[in-house]
N, C-alpha and C positions, 0 to 999 in steps of 0.2 A: 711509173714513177716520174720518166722527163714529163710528161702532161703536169703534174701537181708540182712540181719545180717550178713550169712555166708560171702556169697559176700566179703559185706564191711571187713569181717576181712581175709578174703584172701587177700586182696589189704593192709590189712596193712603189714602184716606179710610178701610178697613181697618187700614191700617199700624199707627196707634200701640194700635189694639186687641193686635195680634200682639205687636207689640214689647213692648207692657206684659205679656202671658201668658211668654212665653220672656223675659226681664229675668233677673228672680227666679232662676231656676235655671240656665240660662248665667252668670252672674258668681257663684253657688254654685259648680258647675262648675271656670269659671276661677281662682278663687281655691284650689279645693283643688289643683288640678292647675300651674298656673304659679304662683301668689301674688299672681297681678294684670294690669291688664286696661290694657293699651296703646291711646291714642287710635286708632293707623291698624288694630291689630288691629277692635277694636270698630267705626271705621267700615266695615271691610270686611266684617264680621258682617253688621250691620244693612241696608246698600247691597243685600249680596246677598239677605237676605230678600225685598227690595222688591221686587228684579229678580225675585225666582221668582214672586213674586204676579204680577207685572203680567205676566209671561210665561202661567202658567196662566191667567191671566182669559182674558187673548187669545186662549188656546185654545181653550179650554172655554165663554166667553161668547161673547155673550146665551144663555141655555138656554130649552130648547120650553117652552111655556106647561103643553102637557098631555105628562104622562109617557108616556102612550102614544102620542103622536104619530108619524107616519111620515113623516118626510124623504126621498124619491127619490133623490135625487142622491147620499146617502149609503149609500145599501142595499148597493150593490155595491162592493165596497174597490179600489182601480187597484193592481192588483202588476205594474205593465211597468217599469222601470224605463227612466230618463231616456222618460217618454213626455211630460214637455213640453216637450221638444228636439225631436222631433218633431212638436207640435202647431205648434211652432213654425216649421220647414221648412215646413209649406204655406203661410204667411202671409210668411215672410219674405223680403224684395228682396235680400238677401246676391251678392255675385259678387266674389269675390277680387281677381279680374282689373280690376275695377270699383273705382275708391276712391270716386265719388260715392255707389256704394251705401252703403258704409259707416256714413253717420250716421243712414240714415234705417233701417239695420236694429238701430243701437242703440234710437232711437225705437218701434221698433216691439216690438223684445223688452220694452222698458219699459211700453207701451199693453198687449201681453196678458200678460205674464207677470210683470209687477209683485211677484205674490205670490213666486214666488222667491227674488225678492231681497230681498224681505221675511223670508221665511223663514231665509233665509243670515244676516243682520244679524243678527236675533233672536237667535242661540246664539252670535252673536261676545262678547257681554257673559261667555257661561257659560264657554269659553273660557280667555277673559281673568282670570277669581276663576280656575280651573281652576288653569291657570300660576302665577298670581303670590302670590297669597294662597293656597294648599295646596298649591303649588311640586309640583305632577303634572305627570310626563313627558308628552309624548308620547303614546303609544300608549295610556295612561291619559284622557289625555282624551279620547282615540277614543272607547274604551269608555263611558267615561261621557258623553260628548255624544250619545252613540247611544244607551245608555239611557235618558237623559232624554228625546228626542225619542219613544223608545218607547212611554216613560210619555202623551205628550201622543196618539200615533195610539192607543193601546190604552185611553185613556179616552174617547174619541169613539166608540171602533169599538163597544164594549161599554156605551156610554151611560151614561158614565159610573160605571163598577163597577157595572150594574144598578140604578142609579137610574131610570132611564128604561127604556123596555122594548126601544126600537132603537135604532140607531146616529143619531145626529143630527149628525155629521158625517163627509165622507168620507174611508178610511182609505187615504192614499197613499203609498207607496213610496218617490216621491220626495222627500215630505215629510223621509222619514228620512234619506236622501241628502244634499238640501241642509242641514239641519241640522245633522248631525253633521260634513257642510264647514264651516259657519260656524263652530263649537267648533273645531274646527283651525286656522280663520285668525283664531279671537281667540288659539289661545296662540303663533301664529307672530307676529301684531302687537305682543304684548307682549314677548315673547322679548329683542329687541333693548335694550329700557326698563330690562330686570330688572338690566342695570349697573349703571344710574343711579338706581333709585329704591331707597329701603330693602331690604336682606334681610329677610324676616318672619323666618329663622330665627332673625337674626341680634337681631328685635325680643323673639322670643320670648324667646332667652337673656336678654335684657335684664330681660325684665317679670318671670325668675325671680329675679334677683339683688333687681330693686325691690320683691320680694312678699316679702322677709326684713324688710321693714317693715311694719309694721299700718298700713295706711293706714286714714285717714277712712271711706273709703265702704266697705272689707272690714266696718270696724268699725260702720259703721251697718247696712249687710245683716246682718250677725250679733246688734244689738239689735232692728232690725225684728222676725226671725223670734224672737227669744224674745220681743218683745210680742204679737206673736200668737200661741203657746203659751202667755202667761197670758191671751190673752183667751179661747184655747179653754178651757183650764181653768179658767175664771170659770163660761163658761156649763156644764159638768159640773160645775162646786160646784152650780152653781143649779138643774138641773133632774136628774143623774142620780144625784145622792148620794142615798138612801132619806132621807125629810125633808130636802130640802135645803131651801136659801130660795127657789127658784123654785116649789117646789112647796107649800110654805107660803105665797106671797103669792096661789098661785091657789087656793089655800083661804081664807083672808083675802077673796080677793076677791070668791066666790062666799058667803061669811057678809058682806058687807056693812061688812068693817070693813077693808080696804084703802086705805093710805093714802101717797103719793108718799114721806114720809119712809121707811116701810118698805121700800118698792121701794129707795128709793136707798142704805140702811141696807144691803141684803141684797147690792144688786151691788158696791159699796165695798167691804163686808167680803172679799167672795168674789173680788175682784179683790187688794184685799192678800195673802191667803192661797196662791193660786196665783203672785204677784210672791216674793213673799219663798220658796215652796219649787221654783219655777226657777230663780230668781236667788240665792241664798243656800244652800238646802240641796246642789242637785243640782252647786253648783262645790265644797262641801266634800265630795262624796262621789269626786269625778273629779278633782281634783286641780287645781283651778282654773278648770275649763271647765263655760260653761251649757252647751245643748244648742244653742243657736246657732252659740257660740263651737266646739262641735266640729263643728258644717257647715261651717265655713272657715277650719278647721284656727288659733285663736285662744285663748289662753293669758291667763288672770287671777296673773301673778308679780310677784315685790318687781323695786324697781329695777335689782340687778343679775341679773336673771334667775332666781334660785331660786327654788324653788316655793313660793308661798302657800303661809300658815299656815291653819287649816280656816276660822278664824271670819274672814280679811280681805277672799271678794269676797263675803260679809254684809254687812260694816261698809261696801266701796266703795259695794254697790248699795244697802245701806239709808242710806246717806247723798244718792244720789241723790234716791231716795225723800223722803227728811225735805224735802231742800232743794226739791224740783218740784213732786213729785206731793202733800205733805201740803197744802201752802197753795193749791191747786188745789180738792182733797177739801172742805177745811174752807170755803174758801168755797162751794162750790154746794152743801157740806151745809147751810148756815144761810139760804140763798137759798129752797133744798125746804125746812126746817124752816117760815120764815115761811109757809109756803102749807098751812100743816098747822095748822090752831087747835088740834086736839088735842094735839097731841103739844107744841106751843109752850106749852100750859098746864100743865104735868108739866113745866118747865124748873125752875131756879132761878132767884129775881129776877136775880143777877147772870147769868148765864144767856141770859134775856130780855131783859135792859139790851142784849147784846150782839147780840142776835138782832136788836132793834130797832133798832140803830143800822148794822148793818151794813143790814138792809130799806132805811133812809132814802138811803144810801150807795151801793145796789147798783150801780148802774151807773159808776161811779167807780171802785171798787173790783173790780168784775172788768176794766176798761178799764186798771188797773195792774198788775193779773195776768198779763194776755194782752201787755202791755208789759216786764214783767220776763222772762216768756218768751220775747219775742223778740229781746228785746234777749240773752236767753241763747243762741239758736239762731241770732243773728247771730257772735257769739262766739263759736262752735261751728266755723263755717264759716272766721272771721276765721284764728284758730289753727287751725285744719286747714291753711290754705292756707299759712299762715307756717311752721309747721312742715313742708311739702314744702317750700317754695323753700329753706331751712334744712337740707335731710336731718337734721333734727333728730324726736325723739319729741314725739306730741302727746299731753301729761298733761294731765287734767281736774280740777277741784278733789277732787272725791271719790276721784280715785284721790290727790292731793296727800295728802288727810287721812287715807285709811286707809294710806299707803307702800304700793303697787302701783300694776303700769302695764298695761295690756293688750298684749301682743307676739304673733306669729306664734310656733306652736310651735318651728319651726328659727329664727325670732331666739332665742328663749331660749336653745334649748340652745346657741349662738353665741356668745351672751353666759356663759353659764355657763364653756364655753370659754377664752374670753378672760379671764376669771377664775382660771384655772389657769393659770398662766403657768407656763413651769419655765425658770431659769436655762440661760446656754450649758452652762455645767460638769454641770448635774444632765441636760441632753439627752445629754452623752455618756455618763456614768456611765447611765441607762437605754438605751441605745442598746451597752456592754459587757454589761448584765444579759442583755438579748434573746440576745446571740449567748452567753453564758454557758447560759439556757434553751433554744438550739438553733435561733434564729433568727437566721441569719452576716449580718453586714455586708451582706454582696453581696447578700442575698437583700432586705436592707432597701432598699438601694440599685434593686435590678428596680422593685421595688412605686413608691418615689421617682419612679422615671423615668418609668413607667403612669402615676403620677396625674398629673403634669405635661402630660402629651401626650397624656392625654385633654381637659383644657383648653385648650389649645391647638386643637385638635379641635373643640370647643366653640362657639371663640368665631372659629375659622378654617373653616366648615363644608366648603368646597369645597379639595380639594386641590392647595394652591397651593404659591409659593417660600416655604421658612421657613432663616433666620438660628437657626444655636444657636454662642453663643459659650462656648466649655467652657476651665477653669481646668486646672490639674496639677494639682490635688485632690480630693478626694472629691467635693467640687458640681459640679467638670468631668466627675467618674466618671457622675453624675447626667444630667451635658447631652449624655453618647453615648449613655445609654438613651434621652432624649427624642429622638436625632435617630434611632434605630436603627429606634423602635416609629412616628414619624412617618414614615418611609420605603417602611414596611412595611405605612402605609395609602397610597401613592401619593406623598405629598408631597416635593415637589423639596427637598431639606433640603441646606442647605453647613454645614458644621460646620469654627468656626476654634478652631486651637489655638495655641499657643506648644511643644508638643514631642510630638514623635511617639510611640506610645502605650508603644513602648519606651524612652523613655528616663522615663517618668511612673514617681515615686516611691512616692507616697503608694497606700495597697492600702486597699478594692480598687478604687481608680479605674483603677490601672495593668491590673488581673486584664481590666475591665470592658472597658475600651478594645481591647483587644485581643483580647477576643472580640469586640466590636462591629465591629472592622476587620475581622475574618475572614469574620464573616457578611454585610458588605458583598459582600465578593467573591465567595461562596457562592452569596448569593441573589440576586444583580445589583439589589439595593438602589439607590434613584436616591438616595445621599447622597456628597457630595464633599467631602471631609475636605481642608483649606489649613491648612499648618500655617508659624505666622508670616507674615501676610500683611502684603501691602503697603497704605496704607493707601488707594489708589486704588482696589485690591481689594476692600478692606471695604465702602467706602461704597459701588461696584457693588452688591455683595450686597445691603446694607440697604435700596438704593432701591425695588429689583424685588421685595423678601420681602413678605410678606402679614404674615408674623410673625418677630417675635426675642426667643430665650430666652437668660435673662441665667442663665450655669451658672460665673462666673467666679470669685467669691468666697464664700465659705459663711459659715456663724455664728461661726467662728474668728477671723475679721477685725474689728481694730479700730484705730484711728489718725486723723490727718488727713490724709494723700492717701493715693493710690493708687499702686504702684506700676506701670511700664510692664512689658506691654506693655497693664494690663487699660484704665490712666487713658485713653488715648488710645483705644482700641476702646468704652470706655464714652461716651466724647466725641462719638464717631462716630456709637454709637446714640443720641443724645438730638438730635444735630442733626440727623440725618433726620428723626427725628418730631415735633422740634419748631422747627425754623428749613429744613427740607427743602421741597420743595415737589413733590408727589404728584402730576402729572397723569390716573392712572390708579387704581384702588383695589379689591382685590377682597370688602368687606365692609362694614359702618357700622358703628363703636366707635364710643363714647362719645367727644366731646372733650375734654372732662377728667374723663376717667376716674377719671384717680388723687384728684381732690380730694372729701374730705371722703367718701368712700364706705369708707374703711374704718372707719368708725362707726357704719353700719346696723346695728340691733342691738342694739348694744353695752354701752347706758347710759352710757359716755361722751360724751354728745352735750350734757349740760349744761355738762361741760368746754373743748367744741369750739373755739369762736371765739377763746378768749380764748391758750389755751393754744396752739392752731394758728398763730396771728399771733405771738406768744410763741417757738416752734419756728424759725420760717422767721425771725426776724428774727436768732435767737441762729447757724442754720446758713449765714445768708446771709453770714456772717464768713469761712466757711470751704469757702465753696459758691456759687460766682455764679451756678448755676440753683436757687437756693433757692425765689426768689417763679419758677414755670415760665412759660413763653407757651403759648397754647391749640398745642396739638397742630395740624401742617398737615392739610388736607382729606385724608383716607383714609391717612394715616399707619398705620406696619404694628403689631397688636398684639404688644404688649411684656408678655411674662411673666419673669417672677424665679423664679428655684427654689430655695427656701428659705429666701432673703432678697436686700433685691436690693443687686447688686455696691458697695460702696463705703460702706455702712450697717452699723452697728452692731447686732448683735440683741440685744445686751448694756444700753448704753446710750440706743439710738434716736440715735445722736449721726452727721451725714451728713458722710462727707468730703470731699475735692475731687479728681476728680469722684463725684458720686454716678447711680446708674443709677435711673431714674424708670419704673416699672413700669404697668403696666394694673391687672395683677392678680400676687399673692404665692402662690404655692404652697407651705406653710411645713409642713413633716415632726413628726411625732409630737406637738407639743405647740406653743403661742405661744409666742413668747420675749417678755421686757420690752420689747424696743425696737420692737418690732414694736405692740403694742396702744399707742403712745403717741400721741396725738394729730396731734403736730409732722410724725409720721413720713410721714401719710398721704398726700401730696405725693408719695413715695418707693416706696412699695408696692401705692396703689391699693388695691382691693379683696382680702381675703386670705381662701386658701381653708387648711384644715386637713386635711392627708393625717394621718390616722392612724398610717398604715401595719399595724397591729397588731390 
């Protein structure tokens, strides 16, 4: 047992070596790939790392002293299987018949074969990540707990990939046996949990939505790596340019006239000059990006998202420059300077006034430097963390002075986005263009319904009950392709209407519906169409759904109520999710979702507080769930198609009732009311279909 002790504190005492080599390019990685790095993600990263150490130690330690050593006992590999079940039988008091046997034959399978059960534990942990953190089936984790266990008999049997010249420990059968049981009964122990504890899928969607922001620490792995690209190109100014200064000072220094100011003249210099053409040149050549900033996918643009001008992340960075790095430079150049008589006596008297009095000063004077610096990097940290609990942007002075912010490449173009707004009347006039150029309504209408119920999809990964409540108009046209296309990945979808698809006016929601009906019955689609339902009915539906899509009102709508039958069905879905109470859930959303998140991004976020409080106080006239109550525990995600029911896309002005969304699926273009602050209570986060 001290051997596996040791082990285990070997693998820890390793640890933060490991962890500090793979850091660096795991959160490079994660940031190009999701846009950022979730606490239980990352603890689940790191946890497992450990677990694999201290597993391989276990295995693989203590190793032989001499590589050629020869171990006996592992010469010969045991391929019987279950042959410690039988080692076991001859030792063991067992008798069925018998219950006083009983505990003394547990005892005793514990006295010899201890290691078994050892061995079975050990791969319960791999298991467990197996299942729940990379959410593998099954039969997957078969395979892979038996490869690993592989990994551990084929590096003993081969001594270690020929490290060693014999086997130094023995290669067993049943090793692989019980281990690959163990990885089985950690993903069966987990199995049950996976109700109750976070979706990772469900975390992962998350951390791509929150990676539409430049966080802090993206944005300091991205000035890290381009600090050490200009420290690499400092020391290539210095020693691999033909005459550079590194090779001039060991000429210097071999003629006897070498002298610390020169040294620190040569790397000063050669450190400015690769700062300013990483940071400066190479974002005017790229359109805003160092070469950091395109390791994790990071954009140097004006406030509202368009693109830098050539010479502004010059001006950001050489502004940083002037304000940190110059009074840094300047003092430990006149620090070297005083330790250099020569070079002190070639000054100017005023020069040396200065030289001399900073000498007198010196420790005073860098003891305010290393104080205004921290006092800067306390501030750094202060607003980073204000600006997350705010989903607010975090602007630094030097981006304040040259007008830029640093954003995530999809914030920008999000922001650019939302920048184009187009009028309700100019979406439909482009929306007659289209079908005038050869792309029909209906056809826009399919694509509409696709993106919808792929978010849905999304952010509902398992196929569950989903609510789509569809209007007699085009946005209801809209909520029979979501419920057609959600069907037809499995998901139990009811779909409510107010009139059956023949008597629907408006084309081509009528064309739509009615091919939707038909292909229900075709393809034995699990979708149950209620047309006018009772309101006992409804709220069933809502309670049991995973999800509900609001298809009831489109951008055409504007006034202050609603009228029946949408008011009351709207009513229905907000008091499920937010005065309902969920005992069951099959997901983890956000609990308030809808607040303040549809301003990642956006440049709107200086606007937010003031005009947000502003919105809710002016809607809450006309809207008694203006200020909302947190969403009930596992309440079912709520999407909007296009905008959501009872809202204004024209105005941003919320009727009574209005429908309160997770997230906004919003067609061809943003509308005004939609990028408005006030609104975001209403819409949640808002994604932009194309369509085109």
């Amino acid at each position: 047992m001290n051997v596996y002790l040791i082990n285990i504190r070997t693998a820890f005492m390793l640890f933060p070596l490991v962890a500090a080599l793979f850091t660096v390019p795991w959160m490079v990685y994660r940031y190009r790939r999701f846009g950022s790095i979730p606490w239980l993600r990352a603890l689940g990263v790191y946890s497992f790392i450990l677990y694999l150490m201290c597993v391989y130690f276990l295995v693989l330690l203590p190793l032989p002293a001499d590589r050629t050593a020869v171990v006996p006992y592992a010469a010969h590999p045991q391929l019987v299987p279950f042959h410690f079940l039988k080692e076991f039988a001859v030792v063991s008091p067992f008798v069925a018949s018998e219950p006083s046997t009983w505990l003394p034959t547990v005892k005793a399978f514990w006295a010899t074969q201890y290691d078994v059960l050892f061995n079975v534990l050990m791969t319960v942990p791999l298991g467990m990540y197996l299942r729940y953190f990379f959410r593998r089936p099954w039969w997957q984790v078969l395979a892979l707990g038996f490869a690993a266990t592989l990994s551990f008999e084929l590096s003993q049997l081969t001594g270690l990939w020929g490290l060693y010249e014999h086997p130094y420990r023995l290669f067993d059968v049943d090793d692989l046996i019980v281990n690959t049981a163990g990885a089985l009964l950690g993903a069966a122990l987990v199995t049950p949990l996976m109700h109750v504890l976070p979706d990772m899928r469900l975390v992962e969607v998350e951390a791509e939505e929150a990676g539409v922001r430049a966080s802090a620490p993206r944005r300091a792995v991205s000035f890290g790596v381009d600090l050490a690209l200009v420290a690499a190109a400092t020391c290539a100014l210095l020693w691999f340019v033909p005459d550079g200064m590194g090779q001039l000072a060991v000429a210097a220094h071999m003629q006897g006239s070498w002298t610390w100011a020169c040294a620190f003249a040569a790397v000063a210099g050669a450190a400015t000059i690769g700062y300013f053409v990483l940071l400066g040149v190479v974002p005017a050549v790229t359109r805003g990006r160092t070469l950091g900033q395109m390791l994790v996918k990071l954009v140097v643009v004006r406030p509202d998202g368009s693109f830098a001008r050539r010479y502004q992340p010059l001006a950001r960075y050489g502004l940083l420059y002037l304000l940190l790095a110059v009074p840094g430079l300047l003092l430990v150049g006149i620090v070297v300077l005083n330790g250099d008589t020569a070079a002190r006596l070639a000054l100017s008297p005023e020069a040396r006034s200065v030289a001399t009095f900073v000498s007198g000063h010196t420790k005073a004077l860098v003891a305010a430097w290393c104080a205004l610096a921290g006092v800067w990097m306390v501030s750094l940290v202060v607003r980073a963390e204000w600006a997350r609990r705010r989903n607010t942007s975090f602007i630094m002075l030097n981006g304040l002075m040259s007008n830029t912010r640093v954003m995530t490449v999809e914030g920008a173009r999000i922001a650019r986005e939302r920048n184009e707004v187009l009028h309700v009347s100019d979406v439909v006039a482009l929306e007659q263009r289209l079908a005038a150029q050869g792309t029909p309504l209906r056809e826009l209408m399919e694509r509409a319904g696709g993106a919808a119920a792929v978010q849905v999809m999304r952010w509902v990964p398992d196929a569950s009950p989903v609510v789509v409540l569809a209007g007699s108009g085009n946005n209801g046209g809209d909520g029979w392709v979501v419920a057609r296309d959600l069907a037809r990945k499995g998901y139990r979808v009811t779909l409510f209407t107010p009139k059956v698809p023949d008597s629907i006016n408006a084309e081509p929601a009528r064309s739509a519906a009615i091919e939707v009906f038909s292909q229900v019955a075709n393809e034995k689609l699990p979708l149950s169409v209620v047309v006018a339902p009772e309101r006992e009915q409804l709220i069933r539906a809502l309670d049991e759904a995973a999800a509900v899509v609001d298809a009831m009102l489109g951008t055409g709508f504007s006034g202050e109520s609603v009228r029946e039958p949408y008011a009351s069905w709207i009513e229905a879905a907000n008091e499920v999710r937010f005065e309902g109470r969920r005992t069951k859930g099959r997901g983890r959303h956000r609990r308030r979702l809808h607040e303040g998140a549809g301003e990642t991004a956006s440049g709107a976020s200086k606007r937010g507080a003031r005009a947000r409080a502003e919105g809710r106080r002016r809607a809450g006239k006309a809207n008694k769930r203006a200020i909302l109550p947190p969403k009930a525990p596992h309440a079912p995600f709520a999407l909007a198609v296009d905008v959501p029911s009872g809202l204004s896309a024209e105005t941003g002005r919320a009727a009574n009732p209005c429908f309160a969304a997770d997230l906004t699926v919003t067609m061809l273009a943003y509308k005004p009311g939609l990028v408005m602050p006030a609104t975001t209570p209403y819409t949640g986060l808002i994604k932009l279909a194309r369509l085109i």
